[in-house]
N, C-alpha and C positions, 0 to 999 in steps of 0.2 A: 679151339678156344683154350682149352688147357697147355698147349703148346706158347698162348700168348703171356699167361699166367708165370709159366714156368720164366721164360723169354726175360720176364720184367723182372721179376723176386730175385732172378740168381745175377744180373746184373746190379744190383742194390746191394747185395751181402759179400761178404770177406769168404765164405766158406760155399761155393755153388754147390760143392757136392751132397752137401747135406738139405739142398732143396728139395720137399717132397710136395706134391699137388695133389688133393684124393677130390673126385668127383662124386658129386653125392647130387642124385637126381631125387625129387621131392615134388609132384605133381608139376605143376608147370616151370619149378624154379629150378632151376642149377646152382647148386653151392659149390664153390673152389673152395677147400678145405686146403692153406698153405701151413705147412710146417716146415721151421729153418732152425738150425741150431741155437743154440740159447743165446749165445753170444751176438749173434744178429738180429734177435728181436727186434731189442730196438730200431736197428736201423728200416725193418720191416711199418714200424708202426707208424716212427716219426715224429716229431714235434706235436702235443697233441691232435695224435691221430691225421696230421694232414696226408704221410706217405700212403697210408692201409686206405683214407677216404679215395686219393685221386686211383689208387690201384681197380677201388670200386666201381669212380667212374669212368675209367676206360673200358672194364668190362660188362658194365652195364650196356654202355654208349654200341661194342661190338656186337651186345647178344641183340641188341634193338633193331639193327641191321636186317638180322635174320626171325626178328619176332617171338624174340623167346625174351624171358626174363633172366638172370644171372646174379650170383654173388660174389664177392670174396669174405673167407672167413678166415683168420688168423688163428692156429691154434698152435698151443704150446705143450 
């Protein structure tokens, strides 16, 4: 899953290199913790918030597959 995470973010931004993904396990939930250079925020986030939402629902939609919950979270 983190691999799908990583996959979508650094295809979105001007700088792949600077894509980082931290996994943060929290009783049944998974949080994708994405951090990308400043300069790509935005393109992370999107017109209000529609890029960050559909990021959520593709990974929500994959972790359901396999019965887990999931997030993504955007930090700067």
């Amino acid at each position: 899953m983190k691999e799908l995470v990583e996959y979508m973010v650094r295809a979105l931004v001007d700088d792949p290199a600077s894509v980082r993904v931290n996994v943060v396990e929290s009783g049944n939930l998974t949080v994708y913790e994405v951090s990308v250079a400043e300069g790509d925020l935005g393109k992370i986030i999107g017109r209000h918030g529609r890029i960050a939402n559909a990021l959520r629902g593709v990974v929500k939609a994959a972790a359901m597959r396999t019965n887990d919950r999931a997030t993504v979270e955007i930090v700067s």
